[in-house]
C-alpha positions in Angstrom: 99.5 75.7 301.7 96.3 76.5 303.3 93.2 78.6 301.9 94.1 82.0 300.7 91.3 84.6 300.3 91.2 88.2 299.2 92.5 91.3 301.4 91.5 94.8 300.4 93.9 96.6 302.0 94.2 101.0 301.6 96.9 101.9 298.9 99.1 103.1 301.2 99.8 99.5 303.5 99.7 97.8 300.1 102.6 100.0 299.4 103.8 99.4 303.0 103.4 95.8 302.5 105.0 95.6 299.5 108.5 97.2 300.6 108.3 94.7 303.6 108.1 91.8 301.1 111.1 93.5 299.0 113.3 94.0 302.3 112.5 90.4 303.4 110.0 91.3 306.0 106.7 90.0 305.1 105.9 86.8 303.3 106.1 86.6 299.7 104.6 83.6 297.3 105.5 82.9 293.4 102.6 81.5 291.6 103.1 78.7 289.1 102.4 81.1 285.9 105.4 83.8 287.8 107.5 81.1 288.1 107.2 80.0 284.5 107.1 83.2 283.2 110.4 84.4 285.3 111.9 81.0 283.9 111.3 81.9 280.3 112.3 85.4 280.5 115.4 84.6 282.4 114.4 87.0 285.2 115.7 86.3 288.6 114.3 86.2 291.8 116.5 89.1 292.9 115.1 91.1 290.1 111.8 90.4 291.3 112.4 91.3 295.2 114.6 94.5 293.7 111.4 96.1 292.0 109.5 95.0 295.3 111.6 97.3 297.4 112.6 100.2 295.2 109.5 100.0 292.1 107.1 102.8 291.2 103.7 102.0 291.0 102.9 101.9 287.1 98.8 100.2 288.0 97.5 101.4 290.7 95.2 99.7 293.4 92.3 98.0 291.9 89.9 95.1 292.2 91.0 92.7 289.2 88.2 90.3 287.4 89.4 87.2 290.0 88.1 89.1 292.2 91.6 90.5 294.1 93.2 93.1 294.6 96.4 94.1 293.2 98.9 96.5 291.6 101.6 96.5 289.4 104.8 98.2 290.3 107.8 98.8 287.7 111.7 99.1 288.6 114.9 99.2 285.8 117.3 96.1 286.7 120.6 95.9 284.6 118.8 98.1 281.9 115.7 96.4 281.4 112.6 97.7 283.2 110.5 94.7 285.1 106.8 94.7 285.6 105.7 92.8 288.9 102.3 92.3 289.3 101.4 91.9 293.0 98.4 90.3 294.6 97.4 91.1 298.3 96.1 87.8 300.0 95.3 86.8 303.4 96.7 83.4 304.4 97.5 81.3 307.5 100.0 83.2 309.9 101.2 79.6 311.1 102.6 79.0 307.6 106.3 80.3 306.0 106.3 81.8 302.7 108.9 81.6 300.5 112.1 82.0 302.6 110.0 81.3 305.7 108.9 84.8 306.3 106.1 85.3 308.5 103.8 88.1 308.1 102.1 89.8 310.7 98.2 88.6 310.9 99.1 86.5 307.7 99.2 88.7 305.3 101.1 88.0 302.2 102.0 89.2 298.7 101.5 86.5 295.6 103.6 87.4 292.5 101.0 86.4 289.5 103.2 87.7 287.0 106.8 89.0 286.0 107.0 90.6 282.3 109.8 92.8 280.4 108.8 96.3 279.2 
């Protein structure tokens, strides 16, 4: 994958951005410590794309201490409710995401984290 750096985008396209990731619209990336974490918990990736597209924001906007900006948006799936924390990235347009979705201007959505409660 090629050099990712920070995107501040307003809250309202990172909203935007984030239902187009959830529909299958706009490129979305798992990082290692999602993966593992979605492995461990037994969360799917359909849980993950379902609180994309229908999840209440539950942290807003902010600048984290990495240095990126991010939210966290919260959704109930088969009874449990699902935390997904969301970081907005600007990547190469040239390159597929997961699922090959391109995003327009290259920017993308990285899953850091997926937690229960």
């Amino acid at each position: 994958m090629s050099k990712l750096s920070g995107i501040k985008p307003t809250p309202r396209q990172a909203m935007e951005w984030v239902k187009e990731v959830g529909n299958g619209q706009r490129r979305l990336v798992f990082s290692e410590q999602a993966e593992a974490r979605m492995k461990h918990r037994y969360i799917g990736r359909r849980q993950v794309l379902e609180t994309l597209k229908n999840g209440l924001v539950s942290e807003p906007l902010h600048k984290d201490a990495g240095d990126d900006w991010r939210c966290n948006l919260s959704w109930f799936h088969a009874g449990a409710r699902l935390t997904v924390g969301v970081i907005f990235k600007l990547g190469d347009a040239q390159e597929g995401g997961e699922g090959g979705n391109g995003g327009a201007g290259g920017e993308l959505a990285v899953v850091a984290t997926v937690v229960e409660g």
